[in-house]
C-alpha positions as CSV (number, residue, x, y, z in Angstrom):
1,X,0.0,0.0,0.0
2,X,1.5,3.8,-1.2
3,X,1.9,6.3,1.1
4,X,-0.8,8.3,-0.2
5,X,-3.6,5.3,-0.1
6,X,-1.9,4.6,3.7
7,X,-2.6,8.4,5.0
8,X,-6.3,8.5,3.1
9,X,-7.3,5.4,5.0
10,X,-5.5,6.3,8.7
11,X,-7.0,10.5,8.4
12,X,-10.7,9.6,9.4
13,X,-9.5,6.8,11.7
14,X,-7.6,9.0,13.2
15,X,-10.3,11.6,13.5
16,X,-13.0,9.4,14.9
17,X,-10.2,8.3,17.6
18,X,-9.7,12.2,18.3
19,X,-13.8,12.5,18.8
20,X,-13.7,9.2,20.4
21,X,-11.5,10.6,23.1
22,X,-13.1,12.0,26.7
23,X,-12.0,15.3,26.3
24,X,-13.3,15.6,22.4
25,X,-16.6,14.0,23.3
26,X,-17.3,16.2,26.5
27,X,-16.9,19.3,24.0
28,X,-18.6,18.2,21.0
29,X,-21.5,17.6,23.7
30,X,-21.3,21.1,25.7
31,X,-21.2,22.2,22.0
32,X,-24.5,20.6,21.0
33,X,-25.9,21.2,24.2
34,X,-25.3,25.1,23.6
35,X,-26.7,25.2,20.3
36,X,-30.0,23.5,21.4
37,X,-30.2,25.9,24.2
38,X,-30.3,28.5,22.1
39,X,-32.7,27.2,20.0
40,X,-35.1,26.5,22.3
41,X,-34.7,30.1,23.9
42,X,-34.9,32.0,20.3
43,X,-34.4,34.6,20.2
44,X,-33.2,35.3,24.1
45,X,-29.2,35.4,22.6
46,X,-30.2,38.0,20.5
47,X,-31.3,40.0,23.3
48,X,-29.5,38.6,26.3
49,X,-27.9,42.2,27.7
50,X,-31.6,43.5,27.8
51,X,-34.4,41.2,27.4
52,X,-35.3,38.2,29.7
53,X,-37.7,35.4,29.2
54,X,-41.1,35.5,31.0
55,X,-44.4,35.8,31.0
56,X,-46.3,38.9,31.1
57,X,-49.2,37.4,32.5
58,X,-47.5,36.4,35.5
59,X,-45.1,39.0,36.2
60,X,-44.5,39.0,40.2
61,X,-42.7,36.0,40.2
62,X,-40.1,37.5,37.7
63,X,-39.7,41.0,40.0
64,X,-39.6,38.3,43.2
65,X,-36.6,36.5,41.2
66,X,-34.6,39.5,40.0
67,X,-34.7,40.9,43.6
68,X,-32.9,37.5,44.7
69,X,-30.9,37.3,42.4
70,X,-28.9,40.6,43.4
71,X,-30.0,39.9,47.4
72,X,-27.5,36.7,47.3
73,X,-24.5,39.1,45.5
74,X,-25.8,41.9,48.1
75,X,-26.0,40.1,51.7
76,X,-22.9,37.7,50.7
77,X,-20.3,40.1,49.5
78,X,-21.6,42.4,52.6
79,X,-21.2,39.6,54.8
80,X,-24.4,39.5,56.2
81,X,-27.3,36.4,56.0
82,X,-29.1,35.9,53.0
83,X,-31.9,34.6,54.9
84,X,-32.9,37.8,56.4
85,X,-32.9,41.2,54.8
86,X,-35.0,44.8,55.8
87,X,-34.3,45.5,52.4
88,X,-38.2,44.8,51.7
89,X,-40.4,45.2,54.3
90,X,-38.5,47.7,56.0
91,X,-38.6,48.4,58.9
92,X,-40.1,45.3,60.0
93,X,-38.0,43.4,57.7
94,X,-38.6,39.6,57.2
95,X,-36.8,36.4,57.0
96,X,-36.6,34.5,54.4
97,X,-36.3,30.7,54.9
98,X,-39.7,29.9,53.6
99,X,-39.2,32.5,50.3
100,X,-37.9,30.7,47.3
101,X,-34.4,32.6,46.9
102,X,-32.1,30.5,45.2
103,X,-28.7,30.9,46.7
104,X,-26.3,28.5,44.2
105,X,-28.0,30.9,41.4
106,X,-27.4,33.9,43.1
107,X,-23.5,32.8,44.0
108,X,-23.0,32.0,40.5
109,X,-24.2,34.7,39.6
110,X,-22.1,37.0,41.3
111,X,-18.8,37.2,39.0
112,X,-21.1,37.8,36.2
113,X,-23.1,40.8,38.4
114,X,-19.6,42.4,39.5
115,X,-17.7,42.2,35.8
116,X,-21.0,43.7,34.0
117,X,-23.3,45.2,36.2
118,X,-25.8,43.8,34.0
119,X,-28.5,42.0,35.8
120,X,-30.3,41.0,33.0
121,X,-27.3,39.5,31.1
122,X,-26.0,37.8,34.2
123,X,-29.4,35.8,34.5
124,X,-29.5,34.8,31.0
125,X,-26.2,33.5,30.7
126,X,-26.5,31.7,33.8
127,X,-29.7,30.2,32.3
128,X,-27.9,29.1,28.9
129,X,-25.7,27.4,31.2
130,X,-27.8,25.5,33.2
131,X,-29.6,24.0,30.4
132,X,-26.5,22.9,28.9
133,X,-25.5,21.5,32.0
134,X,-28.5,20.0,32.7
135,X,-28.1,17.8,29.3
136,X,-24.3,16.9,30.0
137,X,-25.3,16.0,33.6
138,X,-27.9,13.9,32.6
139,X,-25.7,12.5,29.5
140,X,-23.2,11.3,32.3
141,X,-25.9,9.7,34.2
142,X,-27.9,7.6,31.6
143,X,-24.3,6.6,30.2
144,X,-23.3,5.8,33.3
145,X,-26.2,3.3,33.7
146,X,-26.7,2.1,29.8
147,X,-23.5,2.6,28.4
148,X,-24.8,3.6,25.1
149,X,-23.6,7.0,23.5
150,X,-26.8,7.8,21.3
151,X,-29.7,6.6,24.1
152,X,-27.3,9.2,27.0
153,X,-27.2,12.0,24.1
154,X,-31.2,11.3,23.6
155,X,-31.9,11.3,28.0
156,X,-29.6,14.4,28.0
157,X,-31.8,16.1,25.8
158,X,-35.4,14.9,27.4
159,X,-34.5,16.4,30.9
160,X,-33.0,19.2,29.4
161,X,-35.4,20.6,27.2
162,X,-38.9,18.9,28.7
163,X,-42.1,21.4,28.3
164,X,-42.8,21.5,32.2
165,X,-39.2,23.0,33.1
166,X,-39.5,25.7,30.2
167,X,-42.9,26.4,31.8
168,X,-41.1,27.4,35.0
169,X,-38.4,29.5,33.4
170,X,-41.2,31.6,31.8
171,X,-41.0,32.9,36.1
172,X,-39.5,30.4,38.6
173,X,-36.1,30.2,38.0
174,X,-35.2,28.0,41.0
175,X,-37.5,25.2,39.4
176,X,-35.9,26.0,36.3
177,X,-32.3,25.2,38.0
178,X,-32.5,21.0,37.6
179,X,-28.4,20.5,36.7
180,X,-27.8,19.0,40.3
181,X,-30.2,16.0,40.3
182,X,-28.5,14.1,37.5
183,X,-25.3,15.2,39.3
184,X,-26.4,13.4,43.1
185,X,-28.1,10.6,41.2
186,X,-24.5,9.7,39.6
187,X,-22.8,10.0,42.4
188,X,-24.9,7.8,44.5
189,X,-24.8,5.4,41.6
190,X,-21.2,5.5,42.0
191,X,-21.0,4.7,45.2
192,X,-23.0,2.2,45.1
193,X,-21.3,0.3,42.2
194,X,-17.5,1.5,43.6
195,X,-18.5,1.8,47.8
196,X,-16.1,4.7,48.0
197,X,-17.4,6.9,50.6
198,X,-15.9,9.8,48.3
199,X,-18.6,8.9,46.3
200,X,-21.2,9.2,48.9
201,X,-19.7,12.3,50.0
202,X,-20.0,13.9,46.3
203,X,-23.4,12.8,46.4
204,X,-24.0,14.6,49.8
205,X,-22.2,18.0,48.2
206,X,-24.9,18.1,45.1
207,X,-27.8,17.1,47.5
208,X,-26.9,20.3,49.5
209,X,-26.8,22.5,46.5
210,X,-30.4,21.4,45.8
211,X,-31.3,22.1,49.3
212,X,-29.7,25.9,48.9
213,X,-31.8,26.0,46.0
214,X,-35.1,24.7,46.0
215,X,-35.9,23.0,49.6
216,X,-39.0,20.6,47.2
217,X,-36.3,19.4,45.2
218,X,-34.6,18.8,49.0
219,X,-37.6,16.7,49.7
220,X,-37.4,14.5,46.1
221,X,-33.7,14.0,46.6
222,X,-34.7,12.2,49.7
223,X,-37.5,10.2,48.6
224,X,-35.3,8.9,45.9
225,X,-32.9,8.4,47.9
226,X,-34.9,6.0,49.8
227,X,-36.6,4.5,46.6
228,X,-33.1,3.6,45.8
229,X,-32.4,2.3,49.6
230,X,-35.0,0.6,49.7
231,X,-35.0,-0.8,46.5
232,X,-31.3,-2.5,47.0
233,X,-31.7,-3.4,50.6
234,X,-34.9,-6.1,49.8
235,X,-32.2,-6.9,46.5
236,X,-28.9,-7.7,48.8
237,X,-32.0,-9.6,51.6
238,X,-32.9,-11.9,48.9
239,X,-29.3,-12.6,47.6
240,X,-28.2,-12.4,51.4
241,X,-25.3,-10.2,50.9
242,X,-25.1,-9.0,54.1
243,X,-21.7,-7.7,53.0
244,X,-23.1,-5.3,50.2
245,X,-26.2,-4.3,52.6
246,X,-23.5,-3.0,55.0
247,X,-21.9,-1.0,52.8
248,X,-25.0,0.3,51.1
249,X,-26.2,1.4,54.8
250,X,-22.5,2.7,55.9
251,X,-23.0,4.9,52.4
252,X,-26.4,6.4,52.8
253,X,-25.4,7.0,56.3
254,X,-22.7,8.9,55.4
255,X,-24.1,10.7,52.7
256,X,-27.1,11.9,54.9
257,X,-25.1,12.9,57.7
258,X,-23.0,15.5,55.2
259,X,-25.5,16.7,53.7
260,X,-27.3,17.5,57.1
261,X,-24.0,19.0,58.4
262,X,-23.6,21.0,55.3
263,X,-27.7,21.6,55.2
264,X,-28.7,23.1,58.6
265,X,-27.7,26.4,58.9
266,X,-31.0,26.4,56.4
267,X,-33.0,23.1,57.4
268,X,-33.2,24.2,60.8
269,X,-34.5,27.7,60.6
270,X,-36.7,27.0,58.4
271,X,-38.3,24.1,60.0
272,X,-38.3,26.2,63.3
273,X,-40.6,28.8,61.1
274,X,-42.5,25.9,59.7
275,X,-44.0,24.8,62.8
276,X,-43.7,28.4,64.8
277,X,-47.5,29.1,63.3
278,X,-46.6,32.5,62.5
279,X,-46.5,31.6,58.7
280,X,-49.9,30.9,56.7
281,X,-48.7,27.5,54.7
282,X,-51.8,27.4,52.6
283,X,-52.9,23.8,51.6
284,X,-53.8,23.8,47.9
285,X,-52.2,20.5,47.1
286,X,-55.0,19.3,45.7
287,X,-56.2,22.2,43.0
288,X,-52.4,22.2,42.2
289,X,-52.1,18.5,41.6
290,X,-51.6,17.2,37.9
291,X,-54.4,16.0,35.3
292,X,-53.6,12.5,33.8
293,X,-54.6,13.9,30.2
294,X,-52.1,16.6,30.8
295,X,-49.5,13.7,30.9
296,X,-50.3,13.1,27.0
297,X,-51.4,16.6,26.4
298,X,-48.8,19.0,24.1
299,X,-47.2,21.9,26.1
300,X,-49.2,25.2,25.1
301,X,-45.9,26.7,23.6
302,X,-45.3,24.1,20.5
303,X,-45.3,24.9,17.5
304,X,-46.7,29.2,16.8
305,X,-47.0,28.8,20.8
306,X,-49.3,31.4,23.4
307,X,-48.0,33.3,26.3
308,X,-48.3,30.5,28.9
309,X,-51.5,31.0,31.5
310,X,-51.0,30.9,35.4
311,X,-53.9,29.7,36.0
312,X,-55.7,31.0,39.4
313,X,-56.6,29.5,42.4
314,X,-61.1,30.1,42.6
315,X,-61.5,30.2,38.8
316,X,-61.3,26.5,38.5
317,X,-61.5,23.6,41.2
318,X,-58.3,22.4,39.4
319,X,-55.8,23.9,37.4
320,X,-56.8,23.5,34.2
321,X,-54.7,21.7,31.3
322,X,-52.0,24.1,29.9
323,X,-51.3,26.5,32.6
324,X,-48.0,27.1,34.0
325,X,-48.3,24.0,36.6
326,X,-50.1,21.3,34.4
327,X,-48.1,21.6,31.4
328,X,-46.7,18.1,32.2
329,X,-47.0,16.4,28.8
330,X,-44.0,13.9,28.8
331,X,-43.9,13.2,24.6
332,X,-44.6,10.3,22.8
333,X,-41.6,9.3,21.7
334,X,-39.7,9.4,25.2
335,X,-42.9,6.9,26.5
336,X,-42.3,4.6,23.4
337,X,-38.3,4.4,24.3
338,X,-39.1,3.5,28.0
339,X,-41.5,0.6,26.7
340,X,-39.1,-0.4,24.8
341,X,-36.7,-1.0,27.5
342,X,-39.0,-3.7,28.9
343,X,-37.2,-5.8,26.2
344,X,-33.6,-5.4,28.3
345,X,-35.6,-6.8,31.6
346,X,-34.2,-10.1,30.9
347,X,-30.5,-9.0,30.0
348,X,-30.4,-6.2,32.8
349,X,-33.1,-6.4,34.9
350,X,-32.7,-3.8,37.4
351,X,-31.5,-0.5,35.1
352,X,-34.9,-1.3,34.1
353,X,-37.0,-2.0,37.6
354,X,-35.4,0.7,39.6
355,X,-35.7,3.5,37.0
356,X,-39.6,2.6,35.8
357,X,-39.8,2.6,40.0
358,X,-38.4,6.0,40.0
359,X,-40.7,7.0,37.0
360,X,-43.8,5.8,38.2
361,X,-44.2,6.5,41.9
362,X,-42.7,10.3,41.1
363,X,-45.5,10.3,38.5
364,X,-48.0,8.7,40.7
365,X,-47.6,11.6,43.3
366,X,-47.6,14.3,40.7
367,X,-51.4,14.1,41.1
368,X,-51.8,14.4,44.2
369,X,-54.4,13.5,46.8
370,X,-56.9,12.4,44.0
371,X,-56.9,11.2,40.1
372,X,-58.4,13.8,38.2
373,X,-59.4,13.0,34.8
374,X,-59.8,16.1,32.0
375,X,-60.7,18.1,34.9
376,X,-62.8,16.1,36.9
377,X,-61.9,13.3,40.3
378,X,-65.6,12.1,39.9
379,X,-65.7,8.8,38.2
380,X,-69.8,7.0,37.4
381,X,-70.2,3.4,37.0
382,X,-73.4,1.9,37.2
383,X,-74.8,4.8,38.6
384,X,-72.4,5.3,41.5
385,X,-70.0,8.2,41.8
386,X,-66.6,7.8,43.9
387,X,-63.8,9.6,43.8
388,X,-60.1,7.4,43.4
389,X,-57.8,8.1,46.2
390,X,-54.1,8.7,45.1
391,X,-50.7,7.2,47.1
392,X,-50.2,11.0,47.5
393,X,-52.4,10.6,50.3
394,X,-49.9,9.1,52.6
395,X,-46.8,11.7,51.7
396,X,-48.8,14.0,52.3
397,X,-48.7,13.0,56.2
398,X,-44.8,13.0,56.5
399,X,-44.0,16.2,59.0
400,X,-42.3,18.6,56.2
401,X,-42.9,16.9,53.3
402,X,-47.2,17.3,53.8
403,X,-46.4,21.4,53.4
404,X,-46.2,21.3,50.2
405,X,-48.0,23.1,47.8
406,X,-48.1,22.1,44.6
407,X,-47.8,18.4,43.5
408,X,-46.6,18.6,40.0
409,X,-43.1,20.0,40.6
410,X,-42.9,16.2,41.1
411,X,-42.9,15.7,37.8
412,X,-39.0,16.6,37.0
413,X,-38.1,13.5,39.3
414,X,-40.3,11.8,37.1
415,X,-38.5,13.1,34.1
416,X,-35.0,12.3,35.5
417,X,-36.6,8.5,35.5
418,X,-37.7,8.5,32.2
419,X,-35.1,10.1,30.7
420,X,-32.6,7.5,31.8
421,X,-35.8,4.8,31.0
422,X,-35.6,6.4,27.2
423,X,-31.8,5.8,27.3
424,X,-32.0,2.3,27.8
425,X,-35.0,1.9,25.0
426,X,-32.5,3.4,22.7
427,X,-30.4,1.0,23.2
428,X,-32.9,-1.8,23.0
429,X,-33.3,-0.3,19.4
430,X,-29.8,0.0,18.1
431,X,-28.5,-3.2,19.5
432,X,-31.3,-5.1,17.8
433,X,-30.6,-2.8,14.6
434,X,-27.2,-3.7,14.8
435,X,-28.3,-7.8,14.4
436,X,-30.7,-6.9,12.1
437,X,-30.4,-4.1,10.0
438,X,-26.8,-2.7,10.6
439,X,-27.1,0.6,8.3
440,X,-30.1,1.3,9.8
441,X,-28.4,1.5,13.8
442,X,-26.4,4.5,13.4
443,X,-29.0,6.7,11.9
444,X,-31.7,5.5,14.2
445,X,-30.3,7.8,17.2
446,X,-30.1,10.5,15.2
447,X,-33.7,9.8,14.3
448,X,-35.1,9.7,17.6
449,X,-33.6,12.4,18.6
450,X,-34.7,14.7,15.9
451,X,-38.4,13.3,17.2
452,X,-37.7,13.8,20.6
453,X,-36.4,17.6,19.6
454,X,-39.9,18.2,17.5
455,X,-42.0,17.0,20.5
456,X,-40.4,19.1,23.2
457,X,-40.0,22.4,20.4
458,X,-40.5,25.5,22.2
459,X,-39.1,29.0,20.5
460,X,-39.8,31.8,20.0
461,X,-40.1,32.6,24.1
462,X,-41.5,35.1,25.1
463,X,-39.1,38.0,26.1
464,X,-39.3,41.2,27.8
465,X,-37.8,44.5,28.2
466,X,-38.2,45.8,31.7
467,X,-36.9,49.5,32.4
468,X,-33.6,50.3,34.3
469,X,-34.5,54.5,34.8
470,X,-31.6,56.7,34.7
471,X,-33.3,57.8,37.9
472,X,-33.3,55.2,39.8
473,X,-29.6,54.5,38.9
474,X,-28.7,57.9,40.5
475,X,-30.5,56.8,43.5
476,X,-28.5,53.7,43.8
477,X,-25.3,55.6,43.3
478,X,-26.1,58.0,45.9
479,X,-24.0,57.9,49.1
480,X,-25.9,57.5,52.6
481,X,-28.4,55.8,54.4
482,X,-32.3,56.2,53.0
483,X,-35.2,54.7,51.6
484,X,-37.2,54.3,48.9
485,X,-41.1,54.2,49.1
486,X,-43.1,52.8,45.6
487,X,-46.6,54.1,46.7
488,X,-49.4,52.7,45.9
489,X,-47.2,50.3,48.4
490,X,-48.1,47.1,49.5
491,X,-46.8,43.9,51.0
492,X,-47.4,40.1,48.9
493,X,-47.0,36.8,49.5
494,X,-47.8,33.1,47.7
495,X,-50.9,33.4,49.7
496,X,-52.2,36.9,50.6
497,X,-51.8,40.8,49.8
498,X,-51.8,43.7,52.6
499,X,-52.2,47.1,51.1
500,X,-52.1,47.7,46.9
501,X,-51.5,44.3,44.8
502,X,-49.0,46.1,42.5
503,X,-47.0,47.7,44.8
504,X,-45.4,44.5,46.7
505,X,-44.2,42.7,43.9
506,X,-42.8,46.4,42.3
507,X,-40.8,47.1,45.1
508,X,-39.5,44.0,44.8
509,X,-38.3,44.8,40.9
510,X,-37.1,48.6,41.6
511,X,-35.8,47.3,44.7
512,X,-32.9,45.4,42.7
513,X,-32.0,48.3,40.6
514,X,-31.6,51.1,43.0
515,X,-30.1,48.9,45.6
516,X,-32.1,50.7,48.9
517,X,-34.4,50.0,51.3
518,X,-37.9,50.0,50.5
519,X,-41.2,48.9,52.5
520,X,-43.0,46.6,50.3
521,X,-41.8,43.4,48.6
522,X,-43.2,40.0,47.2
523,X,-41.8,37.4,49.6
524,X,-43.3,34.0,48.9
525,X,-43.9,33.4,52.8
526,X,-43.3,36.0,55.9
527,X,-44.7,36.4,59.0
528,X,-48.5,37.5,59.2
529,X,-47.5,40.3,61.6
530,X,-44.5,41.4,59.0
531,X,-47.4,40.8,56.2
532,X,-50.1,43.1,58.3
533,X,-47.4,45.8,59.7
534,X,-48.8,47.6,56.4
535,X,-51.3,50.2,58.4
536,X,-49.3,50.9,61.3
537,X,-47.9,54.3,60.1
538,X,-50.2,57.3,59.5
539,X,-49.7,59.0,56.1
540,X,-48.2,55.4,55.0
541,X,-51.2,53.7,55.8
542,X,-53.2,55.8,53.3
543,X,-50.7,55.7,50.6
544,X,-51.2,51.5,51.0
545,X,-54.8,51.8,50.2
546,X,-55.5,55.1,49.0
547,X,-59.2,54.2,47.5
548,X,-60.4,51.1,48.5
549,X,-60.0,51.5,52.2
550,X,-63.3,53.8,53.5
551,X,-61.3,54.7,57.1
552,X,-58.1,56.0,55.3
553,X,-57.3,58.6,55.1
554,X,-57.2,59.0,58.7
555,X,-57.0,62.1,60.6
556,X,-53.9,61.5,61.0
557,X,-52.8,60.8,58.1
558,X,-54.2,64.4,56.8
559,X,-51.6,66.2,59.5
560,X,-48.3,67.2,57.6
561,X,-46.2,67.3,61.1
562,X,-47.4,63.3,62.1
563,X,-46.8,62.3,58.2
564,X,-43.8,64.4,58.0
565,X,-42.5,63.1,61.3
566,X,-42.9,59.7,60.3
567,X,-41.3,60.5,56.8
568,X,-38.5,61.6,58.3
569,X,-38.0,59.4,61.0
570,X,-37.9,56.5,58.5
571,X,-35.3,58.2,56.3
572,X,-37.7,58.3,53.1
573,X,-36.0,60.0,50.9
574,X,-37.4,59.5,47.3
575,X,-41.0,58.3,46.5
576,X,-41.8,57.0,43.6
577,X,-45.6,57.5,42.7
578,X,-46.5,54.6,39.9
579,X,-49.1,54.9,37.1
580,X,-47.6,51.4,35.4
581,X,-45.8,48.3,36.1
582,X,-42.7,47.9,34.8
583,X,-44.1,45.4,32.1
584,X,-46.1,48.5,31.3
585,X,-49.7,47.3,32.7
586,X,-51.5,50.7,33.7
587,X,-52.2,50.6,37.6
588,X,-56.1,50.6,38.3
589,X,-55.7,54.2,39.3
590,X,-57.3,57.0,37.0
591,X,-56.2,60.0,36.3
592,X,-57.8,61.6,38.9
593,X,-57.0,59.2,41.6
594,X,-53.3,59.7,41.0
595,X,-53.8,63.4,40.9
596,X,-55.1,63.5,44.2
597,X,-52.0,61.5,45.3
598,X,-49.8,63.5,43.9
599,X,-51.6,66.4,45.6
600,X,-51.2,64.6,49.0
601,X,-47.2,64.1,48.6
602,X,-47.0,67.8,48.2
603,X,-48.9,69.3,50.1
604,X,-49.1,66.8,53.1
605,X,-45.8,65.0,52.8
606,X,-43.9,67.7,51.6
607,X,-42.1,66.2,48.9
608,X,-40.8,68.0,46.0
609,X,-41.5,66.1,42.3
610,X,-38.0,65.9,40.3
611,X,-38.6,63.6,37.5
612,X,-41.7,62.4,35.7
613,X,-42.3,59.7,32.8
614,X,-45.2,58.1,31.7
615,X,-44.4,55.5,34.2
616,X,-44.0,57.2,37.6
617,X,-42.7,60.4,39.2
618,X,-40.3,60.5,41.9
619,X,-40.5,62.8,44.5
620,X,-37.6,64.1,46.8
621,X,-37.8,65.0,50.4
622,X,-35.9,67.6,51.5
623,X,-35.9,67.1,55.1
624,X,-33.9,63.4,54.9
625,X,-30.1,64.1,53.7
C-alpha cells in the first residue's frame, strides 16, 4: 500500500479516535448542548444584555426572582445572612427561609453581576448554562447506567429541554435550575457500584446544592434516595449479601449525615418557622395536583406557541390543562423508548426495575391526593360516583414533606426517570438494529432524537424589556443611608396581599436596581404580623390603600407634622408615585385618583416632584439628607 492510499485510509480513523476521546466528546456535547439551548430560547441570545424570558401574564414572580438574584450578591459580599434582609419590608424586615431565593444561582451569579453590572445578562447566561449543563449531567448519568452514547445524548436532551421545566423559566427560575439531580443521582450510583465513601460524600455535596436552592427538590432528593435504599436493601435480603447491605447502609449513612452538616444552617431555621404558626402555609395540594390527560397533552408553547396561562386558584376547582403547573406532557416518543426498555428486563433487569420505580411513583404523586381526569376526580359506574384516592395521600402525612404546595413539581423527578428509561429503550433499538439491519443502527439515534427535539420544540419565548431608569440609577449611586417608598405600596406573598396588589411585587423589581431600602416586597412566605405591619404608620397607611379603604385617610394621616414626622423618622428620601408596572400594565388608578395622590405628597408629605415619565414620578424629600 502507497503512502498516499496509507494516509487516506488512517485521516478519518484518526479523526473518529480524536472525537472518540473523553475530552473531544465532552466538548462536541457542551457544544451541542449550547446550540439546542439557544434554539429552544430563540431569540433570548439576541437579546440577552436587555431582554429576559417571562411571561407577562404572570409578572410578580419574575420582579420576586430579579430581587434574589442581586440579594444573594448583596447580603454575601456584605457579609451578612441571605436569609434575612429589611431591604423589603422595611422596617419590620422579614426572614426569608420559607421564600424561594435560590442561593447557588445567586452565588454564581455573582462574577457575572460584579464584571457587567448587568443583571439582565448575568441571568441569562446563567440560564444558557444550566440548560447545557443539565443535558451533559444527565448524558453522564444515563451513560453511566446504559452505556450507550446515542440513548445518553437522547436522555440528556429529554431532561434538558422537557415542556414543564421551560414552563417554570417563563418565572421560577429556582424550578428552572435542575443540573444538580442528574449530578447526586451519579454519584450515589457510584457509590453504590464503587462503595467509596468519596462517592457518597460527592453525592452529599450536590444534594446540598439542591437544598440551597429549592428546599422541594430537598424533599425529592430524599425520597429517591430512599426508593433507591430501599430498592437494593430487599435486593442484597434476597441474595443475602449482608456484605453489600452494610456498605450500602454505611454509604447512605454517610451521605445523609454531610449533607445534614452541610444543610442546617438552612433546614433548621426553616423548620423552626414551619412549625412556629406565624406563617400561613396554605394547603392547595390538591387544586395544584396534575391531570392524567395533561401527561399526554402537548405543552401550550409548541409549535406558533401562546403566552403560557397561570392559571388561578377560585376560577377552577383544578388547574386546568396548559397552565403554568399542568403543562406536564411527557412526549410520545420518550414513552415509546421506556416501553421499549422492557425488552432489556431479561439481559439487565434492574437499570430497568429501579428506573420505571423511580418513573412511576414520582409520577404517581404528581397528582396528588386524588386522580383527576380532563378536569374532573368524579368517576360513574353503574350509577355510582366515587372519587379514586391517590398514594399522595400518605406523603402527604410526613411532617415537612405534607407542606407542600403544589404536586406537579414532582414531575421533573419523574422526568430524570424517564429520561434514563428512554436511554436504555434506545439501546434496546440499536443493539437489535445492529443484528438486524446494521445501516439502519447508526441513523436510528439521530432519528429519535430529531423526534424527541420536535416534540419538546418551544421558540420563540416570550421575552421582555423591563426599564432600568436613569433615575433610579442615581439613586443607587447616591452615598448614605435612606429609603425608597413605591406608593401605591403594599406587601405580597404566595398566599395573601396587605395594602395595593401592585405595589409588593414592584418594590421587589425597583428594589434590585436602585439597591435601597424599601417597604413593600413579594416574599413568597413572611410572618403575618410582618405581612399586616402595612397600616401601622399614618400618612403610610393611606398611601397603602389610598381608594379602596373607607377609614383611610385618617385624621392623621391628613396632618403634615405626624406624616412628615414619620417620613423623616424612616429616612424616606425619594418616592416614587406609579401609574404602570414595569411590564407597562396601567395601575387601576385613573387619572384623577393619582392626581389626588400627587396632591397629597406635596402638600401633606412635603415632597418635591424631580422627575416624571409616563411610568412614575419621583419625589424628593428635603428634610432626609
Amino acid at each position: 500500500m502507497s503512502v498516499l492510499t496509507e494516509r487516506s485510509v488512517g485521516a478519518p480513523g484518526r479523526l473518529r479516535a480524536a472525537f472518540e476521546s473523553p475530552l473531544a466528546r465532552w466538548c462536541s456535547l457542551a457544544l451541542f448542548f449550547s446550540v439546542a439551548a439557544i434554539v429552544q430560547t430563540w431569540p433570548l441570545i439576541t437579546h440577552v444584555t436587555d431582554h429576559i424570558q417571562d411571561s407577562d401574564k404572570l409578572p410578580f414572580d419574575t420582579y420576586a426572582f430579579i430581587w434574589s438574584l442581586w440579594w444573594v450578591k448583596a447580603a454575601l459580599l456584605d457579609l451578612s445572612n441571605p436569609f434575612h434582609t429589611d431591604f423589603l419590608y422595611y422596617p419590620q424586615g422579614a426572614d426569608l427561609y420559607l421564600h424561594t431565593i435560590p442561593i447557588v444561582n445567586g452565588v454564581l451569579s455573582i462574577p457575572l453581576q460584579m464584571a457587567t453590572g448587568n443583571l439582565f445578562f448575568s441571568w441569562n447566561v446563567l440560564a444558557l448554562l444550566f440548560f447545557v449543563f443539565s443535558g451533559l449531567a444527565m448524558y453522564a448519568l444515563s451513560y453511566r447506567v446504559n452505556q450507550n452514547h446515542a440513548g445518553a445524548l437522547v436522555s440528556g436532551y429529554i431532561f434538558a429541554f422537557f415542556p414543564y421545566l421551560f414552563m417554570q423559566f417563563n418565572s421560577r427560575w429556582h424550578i428552572s435550575a435542575i443540573w444538580p439531580i442528574p449530578l447526586f443521582v451519579l454519584f450515589l450510583i457510584r457509590f453504590h457500584e464503587g462503595s467509596r465513601l468519596r462517592d457518597a460524600v460527592i453525592a452529599a455535596v450536590f444534594w446540598t446544592l439542591l437544598t440551597y436552592n429549592n428546599l422541594e427538590f430537598t424533599m425529592d432528593a430524599a425520597v429517591l434516595l430512599g426508593l433507591f435504599s430501599v430498592y437494593w436493601t430487599v435486593v442484597y435480603l434476597l441474595r443475602r449479601d449482608r456484605e453489600r447491605l452494610v456498605t450500602l447502609a454505611r454509604g447512605v449513612a454517610v451521605m445523609g449525615v454531610v449533607w445534614f452538616a452541610l444543610s442546617s444552617p438552612v433546614l433548621i431555621p426553616t423548620y423552626v418557622r414551619v412549625e412556629s404558626g406565624e406563617y400561613a402555609l396554605t394547603d392547595e395540594d390538591e387544586y395544584y395536583s396534575a391531570d392524567a390527560l395533561a401527561f399526554v397533552t402537548p405543552s401550550p408553547l409548541w409549535g406558533p406557541g401562546k403566552d403560557p396561562s397561570p392559571g388561578g386558584s377560585g376560577a377552577h376547582s383544578h388547574q386546568e390543562i396548559g397552565t403554568m403547573e399542568n403543562t406536564l406532557y411527557l412526549g410520545i416518543m420518550p414513552l415509546l423508548l421506556a416501553a421499549a426498555a422492557l425488552f432489556a428486563i431479561r439481559r439487565t433487569p434492574h437499570r430497568v426495575f429501579f428506573w420505571a420505580l423511580v418513573f412511576l411513583v414520582f409520577l404517581i404523586l404528581t397528582c396528588g391526593p386524588w386522580l383527576y381526569v380532563d378536569g374532573s376526580k368524579d368517576v360513574s359506574i353503574f350509577g355510582l360516583s366515587f372519587s379514586i384516592p391517590m398514594p399522595y395521600q400518605l406523603y402527604d402525612a410526613v411532617p415537612v414533606m405534607g407542606q407542600r404546595r403544589i404536586p406537579t413539581r414532582l414531575l421533573v423527578f419523574a422526568t430524570l426517570g424517564l429520561s434514563v428509561l428512554a436511554g436504555a429503550g434506545v439501546d434496546v433499538v440499536t443493539s437489535w438494529l445492529r443484528r438486524h439491519v446494521r445501516p439502519l443502527a447508526a441513523a436510528a439515534g439521530l432519528i429519535i432524537l430529531a423526534i424527541v427535539a420536535l416534540e419538546y420544540w418551544n421558540p420563540p419565548v416570550h421575552l421582555s424589556r423591563l426599564p432600568e431608569d436613569p433615575i433610579f440609577e442615581q439613586i443607587r449611586d447616591e452615598p448614605g443611608d435612606f429609603s425608597v417608598l413605591h406608593a401605591p405600596w403594599g406587601r405580597m406573598t404566595g398566599w395573601g396581599i396587605n395594602g395595593d396588589l401592585f405595589g409588593g411585587p414592584m418594590a421587589s423589581y425597583y428594589g434590585a436596581i436602585h439597591h435601597k431600602r424599601t417597604f413593600g416586597g413579594f416574599i413568597s412566605r413572611a410572618r403575618e404580623s410582618e405581612l399586616f405591619a402595612v397600616g401601622l404608620e399614618p400618612g403610610l397607611r393611606y398611601l397603602a390603600c389610598p381608594v379602596s379603604c373607607p377609614d383611610y385617610p385618617a385624621r392623621e394621616d391628613l396632618d403634615p407634622e405626624v406624616v412628615q414626622e414619620v417620613f423623616e423618622r424612616l429616612r424616606i428620601k425619594y418616592v416614587a408615585l406609579h401609574s404602570q408596572t414595569p411590564h407597562g400594565t396601567v395601575t387601576p388608578y385613573t387619572p384623577d385618583q393619582l392626581q389626588k395622590l400627587d396632591r397629597y405628597l406635596r402638600d401633606v408629605a412635603g415632597l418635591t416632584p424631580i422627575e416624571t415619565t409616563p411610568s412614575f414620578t419621583v419625589y424628593r424629600n428635603p428634610q432626609v439628607e
